[in-house]
LOFIGU-218318 format. One record per residue (C-alpha): residue number from 0; residue in one letter; x, y, z. Coordinates in steps of 0.02 Angstrom, whole numbers, always signed. Layout:
N
<atom seq="NUM" type="a" east="X" north="Y" up="Z"/>
...
//
This chain:
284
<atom seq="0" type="x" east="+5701" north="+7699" up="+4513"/>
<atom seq="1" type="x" east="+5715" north="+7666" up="+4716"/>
<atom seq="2" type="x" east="+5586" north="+7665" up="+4801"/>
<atom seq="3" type="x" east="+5589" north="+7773" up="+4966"/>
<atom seq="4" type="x" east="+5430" north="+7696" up="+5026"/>
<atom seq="5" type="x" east="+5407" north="+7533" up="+5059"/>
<atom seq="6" type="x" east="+5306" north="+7435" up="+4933"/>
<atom seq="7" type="x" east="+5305" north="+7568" up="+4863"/>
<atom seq="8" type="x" east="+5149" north="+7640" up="+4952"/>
<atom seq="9" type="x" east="+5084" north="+7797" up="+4908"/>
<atom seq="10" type="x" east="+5044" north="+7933" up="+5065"/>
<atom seq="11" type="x" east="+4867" north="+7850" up="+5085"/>
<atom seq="12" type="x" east="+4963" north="+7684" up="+5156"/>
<atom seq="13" type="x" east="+5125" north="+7758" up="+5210"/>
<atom seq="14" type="x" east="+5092" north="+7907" up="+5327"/>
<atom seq="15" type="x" east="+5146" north="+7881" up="+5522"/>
<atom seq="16" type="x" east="+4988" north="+7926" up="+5585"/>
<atom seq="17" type="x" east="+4880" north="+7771" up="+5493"/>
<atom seq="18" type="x" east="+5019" north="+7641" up="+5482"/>
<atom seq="19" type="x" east="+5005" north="+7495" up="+5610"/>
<atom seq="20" type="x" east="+5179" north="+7441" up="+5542"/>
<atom seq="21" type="x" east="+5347" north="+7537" up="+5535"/>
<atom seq="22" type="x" east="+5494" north="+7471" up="+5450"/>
<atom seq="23" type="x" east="+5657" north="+7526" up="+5522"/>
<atom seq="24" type="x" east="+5827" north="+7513" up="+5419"/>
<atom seq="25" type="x" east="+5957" north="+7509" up="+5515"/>
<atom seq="26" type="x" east="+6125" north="+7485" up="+5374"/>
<atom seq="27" type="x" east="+6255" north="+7418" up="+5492"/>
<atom seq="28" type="x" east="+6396" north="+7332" up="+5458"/>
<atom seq="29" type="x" east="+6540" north="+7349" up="+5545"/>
<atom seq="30" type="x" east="+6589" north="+7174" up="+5629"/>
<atom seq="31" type="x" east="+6543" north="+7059" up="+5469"/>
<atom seq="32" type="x" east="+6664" north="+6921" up="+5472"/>
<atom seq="33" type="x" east="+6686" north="+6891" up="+5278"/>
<atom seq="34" type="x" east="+6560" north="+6972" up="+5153"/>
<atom seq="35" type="x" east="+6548" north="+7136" up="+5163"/>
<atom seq="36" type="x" east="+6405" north="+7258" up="+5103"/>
<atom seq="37" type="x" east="+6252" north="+7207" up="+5241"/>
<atom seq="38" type="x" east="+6242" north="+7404" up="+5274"/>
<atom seq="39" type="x" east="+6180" north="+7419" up="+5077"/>
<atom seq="40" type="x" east="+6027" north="+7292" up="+5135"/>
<atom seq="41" type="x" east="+5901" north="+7393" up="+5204"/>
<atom seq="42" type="x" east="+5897" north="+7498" up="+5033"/>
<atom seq="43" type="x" east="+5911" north="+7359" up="+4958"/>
<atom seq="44" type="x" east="+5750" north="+7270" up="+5017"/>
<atom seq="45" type="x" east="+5634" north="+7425" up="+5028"/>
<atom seq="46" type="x" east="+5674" north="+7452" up="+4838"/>
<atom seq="47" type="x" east="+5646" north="+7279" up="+4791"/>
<atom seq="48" type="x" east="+5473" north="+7292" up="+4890"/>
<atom seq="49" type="x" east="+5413" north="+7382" up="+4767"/>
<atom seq="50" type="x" east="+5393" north="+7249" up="+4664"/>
<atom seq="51" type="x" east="+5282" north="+7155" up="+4751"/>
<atom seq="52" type="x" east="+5105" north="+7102" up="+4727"/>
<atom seq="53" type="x" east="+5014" north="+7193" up="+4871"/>
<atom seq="54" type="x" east="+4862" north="+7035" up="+4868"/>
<atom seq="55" type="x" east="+4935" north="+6897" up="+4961"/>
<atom seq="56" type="x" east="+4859" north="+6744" up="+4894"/>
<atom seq="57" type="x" east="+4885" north="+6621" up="+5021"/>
<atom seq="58" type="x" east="+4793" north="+6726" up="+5142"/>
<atom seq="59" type="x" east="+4680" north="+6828" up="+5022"/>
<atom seq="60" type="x" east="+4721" north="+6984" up="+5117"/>
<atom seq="61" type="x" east="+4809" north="+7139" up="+5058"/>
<atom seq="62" type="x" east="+4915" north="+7177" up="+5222"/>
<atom seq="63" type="x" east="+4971" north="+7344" up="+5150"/>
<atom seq="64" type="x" east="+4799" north="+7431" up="+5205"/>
<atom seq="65" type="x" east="+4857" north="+7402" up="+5403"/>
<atom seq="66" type="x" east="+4979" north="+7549" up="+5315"/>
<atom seq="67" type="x" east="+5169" north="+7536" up="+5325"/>
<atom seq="68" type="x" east="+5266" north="+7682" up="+5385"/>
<atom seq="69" type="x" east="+5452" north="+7686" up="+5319"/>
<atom seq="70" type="x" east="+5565" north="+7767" up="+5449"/>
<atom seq="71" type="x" east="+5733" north="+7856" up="+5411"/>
<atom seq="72" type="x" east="+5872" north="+7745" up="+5423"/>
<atom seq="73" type="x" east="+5975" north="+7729" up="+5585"/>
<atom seq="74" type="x" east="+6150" north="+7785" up="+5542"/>
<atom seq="75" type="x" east="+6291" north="+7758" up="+5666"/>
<atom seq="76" type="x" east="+6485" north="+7705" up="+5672"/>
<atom seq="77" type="x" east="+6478" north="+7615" up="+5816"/>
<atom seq="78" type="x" east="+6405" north="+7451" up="+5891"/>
<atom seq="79" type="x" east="+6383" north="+7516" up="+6046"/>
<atom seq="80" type="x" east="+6293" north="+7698" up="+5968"/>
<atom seq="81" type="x" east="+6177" north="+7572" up="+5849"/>
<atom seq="82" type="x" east="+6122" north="+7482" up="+5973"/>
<atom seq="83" type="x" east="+6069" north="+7620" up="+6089"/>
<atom seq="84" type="x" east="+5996" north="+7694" up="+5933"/>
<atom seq="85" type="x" east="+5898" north="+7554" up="+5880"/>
<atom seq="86" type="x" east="+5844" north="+7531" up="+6054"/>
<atom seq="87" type="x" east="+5790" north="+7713" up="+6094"/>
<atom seq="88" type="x" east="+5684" north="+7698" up="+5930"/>
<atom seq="89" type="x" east="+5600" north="+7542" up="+5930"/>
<atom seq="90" type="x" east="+5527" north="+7607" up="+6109"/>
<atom seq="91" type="x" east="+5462" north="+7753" up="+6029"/>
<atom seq="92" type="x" east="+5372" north="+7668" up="+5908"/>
<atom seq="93" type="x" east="+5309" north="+7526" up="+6021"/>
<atom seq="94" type="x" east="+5254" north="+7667" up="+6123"/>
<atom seq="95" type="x" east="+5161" north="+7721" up="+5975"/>
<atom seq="96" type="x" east="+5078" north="+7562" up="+5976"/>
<atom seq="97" type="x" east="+5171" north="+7501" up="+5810"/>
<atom seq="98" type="x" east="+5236" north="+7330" up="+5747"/>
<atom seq="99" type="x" east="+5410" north="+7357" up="+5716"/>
<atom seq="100" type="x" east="+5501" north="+7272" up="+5570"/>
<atom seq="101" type="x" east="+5693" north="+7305" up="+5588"/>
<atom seq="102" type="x" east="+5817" north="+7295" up="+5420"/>
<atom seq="103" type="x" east="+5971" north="+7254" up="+5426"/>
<atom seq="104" type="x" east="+6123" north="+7257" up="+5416"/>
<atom seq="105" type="x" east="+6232" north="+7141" up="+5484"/>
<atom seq="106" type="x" east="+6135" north="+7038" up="+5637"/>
<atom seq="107" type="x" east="+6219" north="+7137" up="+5759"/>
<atom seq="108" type="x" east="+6068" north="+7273" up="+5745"/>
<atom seq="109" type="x" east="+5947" north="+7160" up="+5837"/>
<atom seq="110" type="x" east="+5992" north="+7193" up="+6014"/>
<atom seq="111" type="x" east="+5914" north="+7374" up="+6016"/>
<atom seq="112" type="x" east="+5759" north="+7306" up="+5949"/>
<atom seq="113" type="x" east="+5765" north="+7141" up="+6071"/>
<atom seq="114" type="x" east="+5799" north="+7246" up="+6225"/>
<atom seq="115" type="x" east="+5654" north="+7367" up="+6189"/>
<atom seq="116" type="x" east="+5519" north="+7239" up="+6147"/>
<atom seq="117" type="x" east="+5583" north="+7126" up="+6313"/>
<atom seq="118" type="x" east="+5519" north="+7303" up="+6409"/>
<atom seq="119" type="x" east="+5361" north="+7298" up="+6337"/>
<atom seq="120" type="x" east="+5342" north="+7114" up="+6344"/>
<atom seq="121" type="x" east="+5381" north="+7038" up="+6512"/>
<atom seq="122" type="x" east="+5390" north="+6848" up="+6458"/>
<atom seq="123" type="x" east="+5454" north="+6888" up="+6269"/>
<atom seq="124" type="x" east="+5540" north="+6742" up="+6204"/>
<atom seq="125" type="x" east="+5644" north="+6744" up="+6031"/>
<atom seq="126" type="x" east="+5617" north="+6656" up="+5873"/>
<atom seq="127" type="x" east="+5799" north="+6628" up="+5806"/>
<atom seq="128" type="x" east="+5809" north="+6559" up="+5615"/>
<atom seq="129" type="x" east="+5982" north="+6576" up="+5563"/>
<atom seq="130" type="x" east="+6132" north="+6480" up="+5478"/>
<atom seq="131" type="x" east="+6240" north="+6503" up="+5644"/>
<atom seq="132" type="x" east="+6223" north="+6493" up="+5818"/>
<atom seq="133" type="x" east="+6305" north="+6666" up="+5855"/>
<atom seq="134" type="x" east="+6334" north="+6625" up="+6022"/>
<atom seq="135" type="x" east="+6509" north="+6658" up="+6050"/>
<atom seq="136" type="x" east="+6540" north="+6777" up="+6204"/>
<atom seq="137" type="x" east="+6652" north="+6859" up="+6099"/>
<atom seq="138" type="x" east="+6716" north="+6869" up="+5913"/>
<atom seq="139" type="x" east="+6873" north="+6970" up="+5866"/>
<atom seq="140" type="x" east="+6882" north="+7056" up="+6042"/>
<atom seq="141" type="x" east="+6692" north="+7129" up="+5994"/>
<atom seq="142" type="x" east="+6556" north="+7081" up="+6105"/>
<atom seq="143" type="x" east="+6431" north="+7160" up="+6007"/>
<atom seq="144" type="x" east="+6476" north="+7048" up="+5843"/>
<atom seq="145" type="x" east="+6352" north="+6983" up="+5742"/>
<atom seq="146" type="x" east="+6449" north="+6815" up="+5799"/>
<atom seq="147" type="x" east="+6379" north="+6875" up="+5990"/>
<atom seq="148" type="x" east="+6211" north="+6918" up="+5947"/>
<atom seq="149" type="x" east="+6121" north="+6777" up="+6016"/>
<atom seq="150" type="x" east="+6235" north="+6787" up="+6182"/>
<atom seq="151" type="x" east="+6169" north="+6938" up="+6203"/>
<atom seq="152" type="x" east="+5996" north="+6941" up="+6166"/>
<atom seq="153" type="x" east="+5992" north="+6781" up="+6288"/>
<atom seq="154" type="x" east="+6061" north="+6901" up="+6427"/>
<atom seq="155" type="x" east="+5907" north="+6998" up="+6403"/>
<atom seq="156" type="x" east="+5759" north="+6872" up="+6357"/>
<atom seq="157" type="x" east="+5770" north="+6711" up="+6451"/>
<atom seq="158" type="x" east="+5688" north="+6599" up="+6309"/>
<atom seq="159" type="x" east="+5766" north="+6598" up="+6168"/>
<atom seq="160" type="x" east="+5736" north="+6462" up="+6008"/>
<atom seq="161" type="x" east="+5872" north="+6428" up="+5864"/>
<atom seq="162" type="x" east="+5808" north="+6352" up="+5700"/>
<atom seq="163" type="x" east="+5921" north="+6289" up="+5548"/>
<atom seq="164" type="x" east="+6064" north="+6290" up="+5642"/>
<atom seq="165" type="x" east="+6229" north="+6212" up="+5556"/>
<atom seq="166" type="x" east="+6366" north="+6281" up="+5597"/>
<atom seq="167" type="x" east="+6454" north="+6352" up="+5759"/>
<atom seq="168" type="x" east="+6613" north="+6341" up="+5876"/>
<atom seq="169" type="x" east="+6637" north="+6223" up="+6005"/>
<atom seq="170" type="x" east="+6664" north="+6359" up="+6117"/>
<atom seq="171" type="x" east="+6475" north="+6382" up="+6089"/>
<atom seq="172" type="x" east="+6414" north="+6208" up="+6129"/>
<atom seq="173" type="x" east="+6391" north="+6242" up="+6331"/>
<atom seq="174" type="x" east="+6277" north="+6395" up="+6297"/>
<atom seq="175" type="x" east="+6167" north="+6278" up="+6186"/>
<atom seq="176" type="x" east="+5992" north="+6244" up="+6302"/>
<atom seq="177" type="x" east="+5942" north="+6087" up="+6272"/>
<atom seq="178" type="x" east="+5755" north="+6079" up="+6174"/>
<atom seq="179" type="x" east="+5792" north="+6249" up="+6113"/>
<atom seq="180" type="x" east="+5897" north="+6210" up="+5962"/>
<atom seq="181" type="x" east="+5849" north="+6164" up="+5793"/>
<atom seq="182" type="x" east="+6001" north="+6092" up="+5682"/>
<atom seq="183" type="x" east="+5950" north="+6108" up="+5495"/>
<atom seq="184" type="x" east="+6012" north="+5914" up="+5471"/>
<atom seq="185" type="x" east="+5852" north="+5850" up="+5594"/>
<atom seq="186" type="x" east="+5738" north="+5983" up="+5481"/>
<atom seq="187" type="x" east="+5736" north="+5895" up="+5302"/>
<atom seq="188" type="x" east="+5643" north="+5756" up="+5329"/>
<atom seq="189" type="x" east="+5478" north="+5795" up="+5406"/>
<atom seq="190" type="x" east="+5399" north="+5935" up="+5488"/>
<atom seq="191" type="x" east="+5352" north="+5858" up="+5632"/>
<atom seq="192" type="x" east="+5487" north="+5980" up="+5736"/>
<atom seq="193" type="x" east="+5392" north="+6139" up="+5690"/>
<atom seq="194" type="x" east="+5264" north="+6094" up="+5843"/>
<atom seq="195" type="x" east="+5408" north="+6071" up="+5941"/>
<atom seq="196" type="x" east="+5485" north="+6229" up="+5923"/>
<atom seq="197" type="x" east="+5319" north="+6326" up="+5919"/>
<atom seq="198" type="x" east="+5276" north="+6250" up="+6080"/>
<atom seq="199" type="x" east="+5462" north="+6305" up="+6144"/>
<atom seq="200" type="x" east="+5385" north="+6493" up="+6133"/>
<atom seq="201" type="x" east="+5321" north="+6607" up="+6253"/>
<atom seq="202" type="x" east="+5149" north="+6688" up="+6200"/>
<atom seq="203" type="x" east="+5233" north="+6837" up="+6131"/>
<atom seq="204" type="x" east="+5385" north="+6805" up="+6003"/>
<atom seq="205" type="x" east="+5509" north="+6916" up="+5922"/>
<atom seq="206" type="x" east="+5559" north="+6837" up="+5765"/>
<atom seq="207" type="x" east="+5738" north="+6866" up="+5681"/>
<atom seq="208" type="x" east="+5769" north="+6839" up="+5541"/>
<atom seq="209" type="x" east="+5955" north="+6793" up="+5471"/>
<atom seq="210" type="x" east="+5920" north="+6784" up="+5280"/>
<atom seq="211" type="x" east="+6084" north="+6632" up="+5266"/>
<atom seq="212" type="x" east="+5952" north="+6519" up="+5354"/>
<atom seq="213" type="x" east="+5898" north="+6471" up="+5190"/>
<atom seq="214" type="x" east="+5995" north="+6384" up="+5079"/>
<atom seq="215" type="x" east="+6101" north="+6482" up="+4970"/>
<atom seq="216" type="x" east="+6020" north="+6411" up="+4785"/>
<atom seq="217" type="x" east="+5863" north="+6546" up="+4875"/>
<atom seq="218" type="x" east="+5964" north="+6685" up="+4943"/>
<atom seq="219" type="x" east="+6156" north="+6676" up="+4872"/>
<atom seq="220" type="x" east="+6167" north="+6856" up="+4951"/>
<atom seq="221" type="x" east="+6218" north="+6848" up="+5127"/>
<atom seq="222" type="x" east="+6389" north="+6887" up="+5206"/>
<atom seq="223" type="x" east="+6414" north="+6687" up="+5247"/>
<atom seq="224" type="x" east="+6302" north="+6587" up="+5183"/>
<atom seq="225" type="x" east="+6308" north="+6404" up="+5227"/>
<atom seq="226" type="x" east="+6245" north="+6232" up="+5141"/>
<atom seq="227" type="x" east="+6097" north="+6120" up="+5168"/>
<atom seq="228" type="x" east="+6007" north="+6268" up="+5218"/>
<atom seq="229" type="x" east="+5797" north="+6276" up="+5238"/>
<atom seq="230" type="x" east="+5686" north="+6291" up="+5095"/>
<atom seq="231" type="x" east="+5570" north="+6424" up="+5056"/>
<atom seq="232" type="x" east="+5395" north="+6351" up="+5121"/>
<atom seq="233" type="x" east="+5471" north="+6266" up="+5263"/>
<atom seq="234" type="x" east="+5497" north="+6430" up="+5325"/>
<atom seq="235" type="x" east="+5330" north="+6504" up="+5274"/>
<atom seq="236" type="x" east="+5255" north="+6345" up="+5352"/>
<atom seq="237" type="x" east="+5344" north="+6384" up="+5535"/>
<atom seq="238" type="x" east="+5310" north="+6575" up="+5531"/>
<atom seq="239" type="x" east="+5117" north="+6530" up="+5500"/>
<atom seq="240" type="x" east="+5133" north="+6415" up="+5628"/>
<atom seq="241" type="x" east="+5202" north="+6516" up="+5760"/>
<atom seq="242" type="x" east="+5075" north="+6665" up="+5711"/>
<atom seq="243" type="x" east="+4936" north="+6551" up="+5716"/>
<atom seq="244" type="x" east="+4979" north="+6478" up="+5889"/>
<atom seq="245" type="x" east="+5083" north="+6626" up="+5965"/>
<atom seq="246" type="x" east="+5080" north="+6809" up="+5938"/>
<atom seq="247" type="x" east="+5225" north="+6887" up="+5847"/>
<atom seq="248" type="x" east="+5258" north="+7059" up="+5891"/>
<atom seq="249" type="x" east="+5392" north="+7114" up="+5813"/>
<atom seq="250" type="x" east="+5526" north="+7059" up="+5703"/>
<atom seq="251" type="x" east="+5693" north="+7109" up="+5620"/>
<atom seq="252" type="x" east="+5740" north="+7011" up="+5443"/>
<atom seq="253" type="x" east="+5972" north="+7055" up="+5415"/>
<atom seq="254" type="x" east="+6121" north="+7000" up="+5345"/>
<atom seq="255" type="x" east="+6055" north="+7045" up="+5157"/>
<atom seq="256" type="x" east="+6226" north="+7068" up="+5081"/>
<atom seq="257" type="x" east="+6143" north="+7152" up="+4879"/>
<atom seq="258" type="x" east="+6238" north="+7095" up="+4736"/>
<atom seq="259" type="x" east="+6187" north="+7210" up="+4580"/>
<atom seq="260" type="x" east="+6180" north="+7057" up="+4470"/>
<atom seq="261" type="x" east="+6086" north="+6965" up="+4581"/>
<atom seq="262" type="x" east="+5919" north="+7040" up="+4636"/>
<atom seq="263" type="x" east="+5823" north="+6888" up="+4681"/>
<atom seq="264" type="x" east="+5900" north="+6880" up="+4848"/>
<atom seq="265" type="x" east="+5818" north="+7061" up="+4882"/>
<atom seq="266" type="x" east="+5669" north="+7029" up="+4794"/>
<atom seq="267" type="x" east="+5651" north="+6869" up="+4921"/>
<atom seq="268" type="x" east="+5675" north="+6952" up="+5076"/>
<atom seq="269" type="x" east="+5561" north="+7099" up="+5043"/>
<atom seq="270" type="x" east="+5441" north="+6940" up="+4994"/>
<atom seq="271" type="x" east="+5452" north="+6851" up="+5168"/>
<atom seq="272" type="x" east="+5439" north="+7028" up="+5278"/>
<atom seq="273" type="x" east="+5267" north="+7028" up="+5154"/>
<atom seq="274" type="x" east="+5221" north="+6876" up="+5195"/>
<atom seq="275" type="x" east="+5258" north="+6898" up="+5381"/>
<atom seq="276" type="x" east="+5148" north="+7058" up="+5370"/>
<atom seq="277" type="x" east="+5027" north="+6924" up="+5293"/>
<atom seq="278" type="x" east="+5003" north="+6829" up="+5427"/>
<atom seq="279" type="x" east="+4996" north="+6959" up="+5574"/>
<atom seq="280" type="x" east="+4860" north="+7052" up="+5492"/>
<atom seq="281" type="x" east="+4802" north="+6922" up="+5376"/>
<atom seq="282" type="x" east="+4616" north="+6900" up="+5454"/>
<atom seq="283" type="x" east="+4486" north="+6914" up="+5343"/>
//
């Protein structure tokens, strides 16, 4: 059975009106560079959320009772229409006074979101955890790429911080700000970097999300998913972190690329947007 609502919430916890958090699918994926199927993500997650335990036990908190509003998927055929779409309705909601959580797709669906929360927050700075650097100026003649992503969001927010980077062109190494990236080979053996990277923030962060920042033996389904990747509490550890000593307002969580045989990978990212939700509304 799929779940239309997230976590399966019933119209109590789900209606527009109540919710202090929308999620936002947005199945894109028209620039991914070697797996295909990102755009199946989104549907992928929200019916895998259904499965999980709505008491958080790390923070003793039920975060489903700030209600979660599912939106209707953003469905376009362009990068340049998705964007503008994703942008145009992340405003609305923020206008609506919502916290946004944006599915993708392939990571080419966060500059919409990006753009609109850099409006609303003049000193926004970006939480990047990701696999790649994605910040070519261009990939296959497509400035939009999910390759580009990065480049672009850092023409729009001037601060913006990379973690569990390992791999990226050389054409990329000028564009890398010194301080403000975090290669997953420096990660592994202490976590004395997450108060570095914290501390690289602004007061308000958007966090994205790039599920092949973990290692593959957590989520084998992304579109390229790369070795030595970030373990599962190391990442829980840094998002607490940078809730505890920043505010996150928003955040997008992509690149889910659903194999039918292998739900654990959608199970696991509808677990983390959870335990995101966790510790945004997580007070007692």
């Amino acid at each position: 059975m799929l779940h239309k609502n997230a976590f399966g919430l019933d119209k109590k916890y789900s209606d527009y009106r109540n919710s202090k958090v929308v999620i936002l699918p947005i199945p894109f994926d028209f620039t991914s560079s070697w797996g295909k199927g990102a755009d199946k993500g989104p549907e992928a997650i929200i019916d895998a959320s259904g499965q999980v335990e709505l008491y958080d036990i790390e923070t003793r908190t039920e975060p489903y009772v700030n209600g979660i509003f599912t939106a209707d998927p953003i469905k376009k055929k362009t990068s340049e229409t998705m964007i503008k779409a994703g942008y145009e309705s992340v405003k609305k909601f923020l206008a609506d006074g919502k916290f946004i959580v944006t599915l993708g797709g392939e990571h080419s669906i966060s500059q919409g979101p990006i753009q609109a929360y850099a409006e609303k927050f003049n000193n926004l700075s970006v939480l990047h955890l990701d696999a790649h650097s994605d910040r070519r100026d261009n990939y296959e003649k497509n400035k939009f790429s999910h390759a580009c992503v990065m480049a672009r969001a850092e023409e729009i927010v001037k601060n913006v911080v990379s973690v569990g980077v390992r791999s990226l062109d050389s054409s990329e190494l000028p564009k890398l700000k010194k301080g403000k990236i975090f290669f997953a080979e420096n990660l592994m053996d202490s976590d004395a970097w997450m108060d570095k990277a914290v501390n690289e923030l602004s007061e308000q962060v958007y966090v994205t999300i790039d599920l092949d920042v973990f290692d593959p033996s957590i989520i084998p389904s992304t579109g390229t998913p790369e070795p030595g990747g970030m373990e599962w509490y190391q990442i829980l550890k840094l998002l607490k972190l940078a809730s505890a000593k920043k505010e996150i307002v928003g955040c997008d969580v992509v690149e889910l690329a659903p194999d039918k045989h292998e739900k654990s990978s959608d199970f696991a990212a509808a677990k983390l947007i959870y335990k995101i939700l966790s510790y945004k509304f997580g007070k007692k």
